[in-house]
C-alpha positions as CSV (number, residue, x, y, z in Angstrom):
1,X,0.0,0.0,0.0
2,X,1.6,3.6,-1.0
3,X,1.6,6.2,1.7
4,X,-1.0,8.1,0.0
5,X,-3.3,5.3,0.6
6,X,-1.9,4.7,3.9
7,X,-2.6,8.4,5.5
8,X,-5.9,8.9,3.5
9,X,-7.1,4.9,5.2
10,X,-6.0,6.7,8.7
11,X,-7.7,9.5,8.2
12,X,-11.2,8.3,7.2
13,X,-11.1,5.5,10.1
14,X,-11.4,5.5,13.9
15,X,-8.4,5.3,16.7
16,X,-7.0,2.0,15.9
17,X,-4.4,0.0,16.2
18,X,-2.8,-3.1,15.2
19,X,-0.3,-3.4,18.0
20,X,-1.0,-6.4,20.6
21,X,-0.3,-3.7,23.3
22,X,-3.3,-1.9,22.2
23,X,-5.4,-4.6,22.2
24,X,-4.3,-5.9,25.4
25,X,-5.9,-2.7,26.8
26,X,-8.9,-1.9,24.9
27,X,-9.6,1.2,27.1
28,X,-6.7,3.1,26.6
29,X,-7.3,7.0,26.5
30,X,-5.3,10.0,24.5
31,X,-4.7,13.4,26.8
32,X,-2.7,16.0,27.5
33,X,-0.2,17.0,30.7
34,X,-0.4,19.8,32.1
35,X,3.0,20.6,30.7
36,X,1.0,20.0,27.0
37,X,2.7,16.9,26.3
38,X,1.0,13.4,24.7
39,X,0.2,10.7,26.7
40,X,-1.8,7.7,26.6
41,X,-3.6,6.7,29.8
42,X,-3.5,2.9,30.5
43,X,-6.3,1.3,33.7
44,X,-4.0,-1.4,35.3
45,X,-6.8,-1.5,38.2
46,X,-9.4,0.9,39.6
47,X,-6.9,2.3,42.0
48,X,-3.6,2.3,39.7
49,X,-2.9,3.6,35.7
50,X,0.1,4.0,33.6
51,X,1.1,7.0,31.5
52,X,2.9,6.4,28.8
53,X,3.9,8.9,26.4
54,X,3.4,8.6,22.6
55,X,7.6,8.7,22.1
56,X,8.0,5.5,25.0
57,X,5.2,3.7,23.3
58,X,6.6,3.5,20.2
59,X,10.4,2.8,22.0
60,X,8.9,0.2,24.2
61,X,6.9,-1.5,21.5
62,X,9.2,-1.5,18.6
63,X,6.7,0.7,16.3
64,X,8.4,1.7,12.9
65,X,7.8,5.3,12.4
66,X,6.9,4.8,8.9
67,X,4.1,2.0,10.4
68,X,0.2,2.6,10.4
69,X,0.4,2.4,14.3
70,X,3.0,5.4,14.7
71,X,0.9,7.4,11.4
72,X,-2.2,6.9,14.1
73,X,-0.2,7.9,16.9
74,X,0.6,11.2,15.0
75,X,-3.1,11.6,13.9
76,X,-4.0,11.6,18.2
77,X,-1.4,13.8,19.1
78,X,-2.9,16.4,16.3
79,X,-6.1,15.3,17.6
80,X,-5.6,16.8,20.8
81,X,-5.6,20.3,19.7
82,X,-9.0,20.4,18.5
83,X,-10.6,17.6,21.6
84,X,-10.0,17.5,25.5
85,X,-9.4,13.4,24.8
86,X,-9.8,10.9,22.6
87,X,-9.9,6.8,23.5
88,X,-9.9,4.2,21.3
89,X,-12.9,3.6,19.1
90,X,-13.6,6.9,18.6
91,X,-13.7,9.1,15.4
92,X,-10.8,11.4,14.7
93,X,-12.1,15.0,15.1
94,X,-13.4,16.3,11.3
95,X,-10.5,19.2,11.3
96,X,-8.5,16.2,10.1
97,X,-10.6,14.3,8.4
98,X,-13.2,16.6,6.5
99,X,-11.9,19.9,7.1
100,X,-14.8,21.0,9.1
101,X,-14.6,22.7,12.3
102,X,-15.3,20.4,15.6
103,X,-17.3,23.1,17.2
104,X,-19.6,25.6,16.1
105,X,-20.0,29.5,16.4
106,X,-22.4,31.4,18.1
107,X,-25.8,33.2,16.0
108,X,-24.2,36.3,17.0
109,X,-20.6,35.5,15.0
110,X,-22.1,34.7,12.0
111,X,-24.2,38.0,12.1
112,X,-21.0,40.1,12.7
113,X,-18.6,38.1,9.8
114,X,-21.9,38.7,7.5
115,X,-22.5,42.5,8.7
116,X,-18.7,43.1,8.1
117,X,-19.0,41.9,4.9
118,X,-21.7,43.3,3.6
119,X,-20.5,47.1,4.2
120,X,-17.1,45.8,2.9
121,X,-19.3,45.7,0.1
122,X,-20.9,49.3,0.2
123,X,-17.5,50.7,1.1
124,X,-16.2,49.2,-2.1
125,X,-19.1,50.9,-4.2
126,X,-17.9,54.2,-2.9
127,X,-14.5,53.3,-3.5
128,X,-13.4,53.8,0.0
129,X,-13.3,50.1,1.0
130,X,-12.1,48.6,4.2
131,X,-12.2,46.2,6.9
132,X,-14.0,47.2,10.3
133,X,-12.8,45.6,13.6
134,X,-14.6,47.2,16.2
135,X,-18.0,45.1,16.4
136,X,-19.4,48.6,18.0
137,X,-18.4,50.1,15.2
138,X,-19.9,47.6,12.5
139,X,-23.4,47.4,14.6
140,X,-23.9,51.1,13.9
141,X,-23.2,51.5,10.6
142,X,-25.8,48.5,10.0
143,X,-28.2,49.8,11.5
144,X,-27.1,53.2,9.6
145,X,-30.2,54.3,6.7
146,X,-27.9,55.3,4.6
147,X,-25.9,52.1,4.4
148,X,-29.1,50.4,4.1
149,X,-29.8,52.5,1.0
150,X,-26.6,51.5,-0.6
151,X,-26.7,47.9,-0.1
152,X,-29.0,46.9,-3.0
153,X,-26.5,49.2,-5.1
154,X,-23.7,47.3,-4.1
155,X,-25.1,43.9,-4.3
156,X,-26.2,45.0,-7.8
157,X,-22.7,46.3,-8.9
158,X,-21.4,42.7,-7.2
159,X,-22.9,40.6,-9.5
160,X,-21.9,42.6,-12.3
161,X,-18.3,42.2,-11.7
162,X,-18.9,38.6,-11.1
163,X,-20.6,38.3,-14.4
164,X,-24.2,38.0,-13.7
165,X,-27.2,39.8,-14.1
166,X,-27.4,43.2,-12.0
167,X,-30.4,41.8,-10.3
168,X,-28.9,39.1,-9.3
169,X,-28.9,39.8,-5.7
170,X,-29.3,36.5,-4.9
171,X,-26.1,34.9,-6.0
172,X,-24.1,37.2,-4.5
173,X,-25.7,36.9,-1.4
174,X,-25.3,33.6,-1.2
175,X,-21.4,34.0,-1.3
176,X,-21.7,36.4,1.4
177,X,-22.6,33.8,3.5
178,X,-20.5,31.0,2.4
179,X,-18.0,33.6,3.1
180,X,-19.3,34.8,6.4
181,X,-19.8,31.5,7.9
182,X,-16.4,30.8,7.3
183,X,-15.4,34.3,9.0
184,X,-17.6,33.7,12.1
185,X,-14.8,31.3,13.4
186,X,-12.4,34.0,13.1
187,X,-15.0,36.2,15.5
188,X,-14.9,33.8,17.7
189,X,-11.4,33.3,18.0
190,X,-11.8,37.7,18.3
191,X,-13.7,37.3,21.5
192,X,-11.0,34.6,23.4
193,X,-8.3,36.6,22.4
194,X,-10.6,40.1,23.8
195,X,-10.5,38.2,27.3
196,X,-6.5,36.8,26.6
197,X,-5.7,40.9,26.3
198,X,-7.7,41.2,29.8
199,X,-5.3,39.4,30.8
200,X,-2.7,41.1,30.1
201,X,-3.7,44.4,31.0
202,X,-3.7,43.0,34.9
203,X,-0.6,41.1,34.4
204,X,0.8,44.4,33.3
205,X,-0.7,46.2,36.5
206,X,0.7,43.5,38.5
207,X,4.1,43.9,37.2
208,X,3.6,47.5,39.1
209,X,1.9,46.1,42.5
210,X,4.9,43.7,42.6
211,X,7.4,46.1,41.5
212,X,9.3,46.4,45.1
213,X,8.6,43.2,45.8
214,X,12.0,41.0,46.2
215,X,10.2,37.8,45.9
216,X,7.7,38.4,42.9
217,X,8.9,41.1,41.3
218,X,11.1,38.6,38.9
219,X,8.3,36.2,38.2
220,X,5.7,39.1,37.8
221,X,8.6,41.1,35.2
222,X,8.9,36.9,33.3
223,X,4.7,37.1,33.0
224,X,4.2,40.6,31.8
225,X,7.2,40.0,29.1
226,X,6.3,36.3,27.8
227,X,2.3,37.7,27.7
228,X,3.5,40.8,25.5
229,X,5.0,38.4,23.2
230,X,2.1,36.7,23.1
231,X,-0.5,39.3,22.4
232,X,1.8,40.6,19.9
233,X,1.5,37.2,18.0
234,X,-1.8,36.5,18.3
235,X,-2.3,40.2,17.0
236,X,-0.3,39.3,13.8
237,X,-2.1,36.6,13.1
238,X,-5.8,38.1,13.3
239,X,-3.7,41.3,11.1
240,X,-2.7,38.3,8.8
241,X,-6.6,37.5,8.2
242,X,-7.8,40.9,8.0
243,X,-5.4,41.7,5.0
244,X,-6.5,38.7,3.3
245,X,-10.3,39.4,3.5
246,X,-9.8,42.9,3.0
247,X,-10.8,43.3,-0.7
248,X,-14.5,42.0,-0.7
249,X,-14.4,41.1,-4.8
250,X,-11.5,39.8,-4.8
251,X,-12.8,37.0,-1.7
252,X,-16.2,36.5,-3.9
253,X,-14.0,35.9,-7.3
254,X,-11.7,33.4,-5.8
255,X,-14.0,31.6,-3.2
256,X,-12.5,28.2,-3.1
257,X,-8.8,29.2,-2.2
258,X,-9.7,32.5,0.3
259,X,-11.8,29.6,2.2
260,X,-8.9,26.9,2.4
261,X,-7.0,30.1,4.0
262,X,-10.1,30.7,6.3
263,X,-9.6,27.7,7.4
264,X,-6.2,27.1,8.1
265,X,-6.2,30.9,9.9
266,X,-9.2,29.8,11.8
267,X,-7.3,25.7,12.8
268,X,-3.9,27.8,13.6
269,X,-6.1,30.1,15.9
270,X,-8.4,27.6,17.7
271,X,-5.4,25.5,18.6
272,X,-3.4,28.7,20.0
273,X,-6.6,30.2,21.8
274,X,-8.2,26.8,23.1
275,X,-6.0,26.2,25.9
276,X,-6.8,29.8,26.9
277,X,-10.1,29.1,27.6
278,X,-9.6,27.5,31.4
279,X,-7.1,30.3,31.8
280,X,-9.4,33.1,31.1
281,X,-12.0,31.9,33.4
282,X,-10.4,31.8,36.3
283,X,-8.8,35.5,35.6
284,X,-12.2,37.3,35.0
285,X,-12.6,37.9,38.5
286,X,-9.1,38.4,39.4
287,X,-8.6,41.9,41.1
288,X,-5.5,43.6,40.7
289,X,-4.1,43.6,44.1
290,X,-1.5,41.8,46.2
291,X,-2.0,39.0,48.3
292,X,-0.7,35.3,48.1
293,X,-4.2,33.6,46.0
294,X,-3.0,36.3,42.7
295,X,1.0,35.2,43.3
296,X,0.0,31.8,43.1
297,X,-2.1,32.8,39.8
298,X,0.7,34.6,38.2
299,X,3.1,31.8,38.9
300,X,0.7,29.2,37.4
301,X,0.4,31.7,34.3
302,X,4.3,31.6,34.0
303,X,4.1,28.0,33.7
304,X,1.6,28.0,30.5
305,X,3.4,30.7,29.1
306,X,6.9,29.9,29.2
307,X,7.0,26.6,27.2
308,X,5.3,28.4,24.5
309,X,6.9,32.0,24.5
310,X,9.9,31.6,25.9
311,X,13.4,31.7,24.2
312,X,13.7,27.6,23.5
313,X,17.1,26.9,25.2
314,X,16.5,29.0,28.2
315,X,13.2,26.7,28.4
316,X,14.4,23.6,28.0
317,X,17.7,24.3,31.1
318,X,14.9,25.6,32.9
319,X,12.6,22.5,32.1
320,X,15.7,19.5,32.8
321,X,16.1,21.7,36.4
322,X,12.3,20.9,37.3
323,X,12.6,17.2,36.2
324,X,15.8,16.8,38.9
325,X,14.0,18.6,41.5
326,X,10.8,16.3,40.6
327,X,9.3,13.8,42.8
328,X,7.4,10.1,41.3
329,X,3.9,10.6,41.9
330,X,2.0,7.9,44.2
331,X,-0.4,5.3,41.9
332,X,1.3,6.0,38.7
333,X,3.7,4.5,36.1
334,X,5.3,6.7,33.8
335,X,7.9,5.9,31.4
């Protein structure tokens, strides 16, 4: 079998393997650490598991890398950006499988992405076309009579340019929305990265509070730099989309390939913005002030954020120091 035939057989079918190991446990179950690494969760007893990770399996086991078992085990990893878990049985999430999203935007998303653009649209008839960010912004001019008045022109003009009839409104309305329900992931990625800035703005204020502080002041300085790299990447990436949607004809006259971009954009952000999610809760009622539950916080913060912004070899000294100092857990195996 060719290795074209080998990935698309993996993709189309559920977590399987051909391993004895895996058979041997039937139950096994696909997670993440806290740290964000792979492992696979193994119930010796009720009281007592093993965690293995992906790299040991396939050491212990003898898996080729080039082997259908290993191709699976790269398929769960991958898995595990878009899903909490995955055990065996189960269907591989459709982001790798059909291309569709795994979880669905809000009403309220789709009606900003198709708001936004439609008076792309009207801003193009006038010849003063751009993108609009602020939501508050877009809501108003909606609602605005006068853009109302030059909608029909502009849907009219639309499907001109696209070769159809001027009152054709229909047609290009339906791209709109082919287009806008693609966008409305974006949004939604918009309003986790509105509450990952939140978070920044206190982290910021607590780099202040902590300022004369010998014992915090280094770990609140770490936080405040690592999260300005990171809102500065996420804000690249959402600048990245914007310039790429930013000419309205040019989206409706070359559907199929701005929507493979929507998508990858919209994969790339979900996986960055997911683990966020836990994070942001328990900041939205964090008050900026000093006391020993908000040192904790910031120190837990430092630990998600240096792995991922951090300069890699500083990282990984800093990560071989915390495995020496590191103590074997009670009730489970690791390898």
């Amino acid at each position: 079998m060719s290795e074209a035939a080998i990935q698309a057989s993996i993709d189309s079918q559920p977590v399987e393997f051909q391993h004895e190991f895996f058979k041997s446990f039937p139950e096994v179950y696909f997670r993440k650490t806290e740290d964000g690494d792979v492992v696979a969760v193994v119930q010796l007893s009720p009281t007592n598991e093993a965690v293995m990770s992906l790299d040991s399996i396939r050491t212990q086991f003898n898996i080729p890398a080039d082997s259908p078992d290993s191709k699976m085990l790269n398929k769960v990893a991958e898995s595990l950006h878009y899903v909490n878990g995955i055990a065996m049985g189960e269907e591989l999430p459709p982001e790798l499988t059909t291309g569709e999203p795994s979880w669905q935007p809000t009403d309220r998303h789709i009606l900003i992405a198709r708001q936004r653009l439609t008076l792309q649209l009207v801003t193009w008839v006038t010849g003063d076309e751009h993108i609009f960010t602020s939501v508050e912004q877009l809501l108003m001019l909606a609602e605005d009579p006068r853009t109302k008045k030059n909608i029909a022109r502009a849907f009219g003009d639309a499907a001109v340019q696209l070769g159809l009839q001027r009152e054709d409104h229909e047609a290009v309305i339906i791209q709109i929305e082919t287009i806008a329900k693609q966008l409305s992931y974006v949004e939604a990625m918009r309003d986790i990265f509105e509450a990952v800035k939140g978070i920044d703005d206190k982290v910021q204020e607590f780099r202040k509070i902590y300022g004369s502080d010998q014992i915090m002041s280094d770990t609140s300085n770490q936080v405040a730099k690592l999260s300005q790299i990171c809102i500065k990447e996420f804000e690249q990436m959402f600048d990245q989309v914007d310039a790429q949607t930013s000419e309205v004809m040019a989206i409706l006259k070359n559907i199929a390939n701005q929507i493979n971009f929507i998508r990858k954009t919209r994969d790339d952000l979900y996986r960055r913005l997911r683990p966020w999610e836990g994070i942001c809760l328990k900041w939205k009622s964090v008050y900026t002030i000093k006391d020993n539950e908000n040192a904790e916080k910031l120190r837990a913060l430092y630990r998600f954020l240096a792995p991922r912004y951090m300069v890699v070899h500083d990282w990984v000294l800093m990560s071989k120091l915390k495995m020496e100092k590191s103590k074997p857990i009670g009730g489970t195996l690791r390898w």
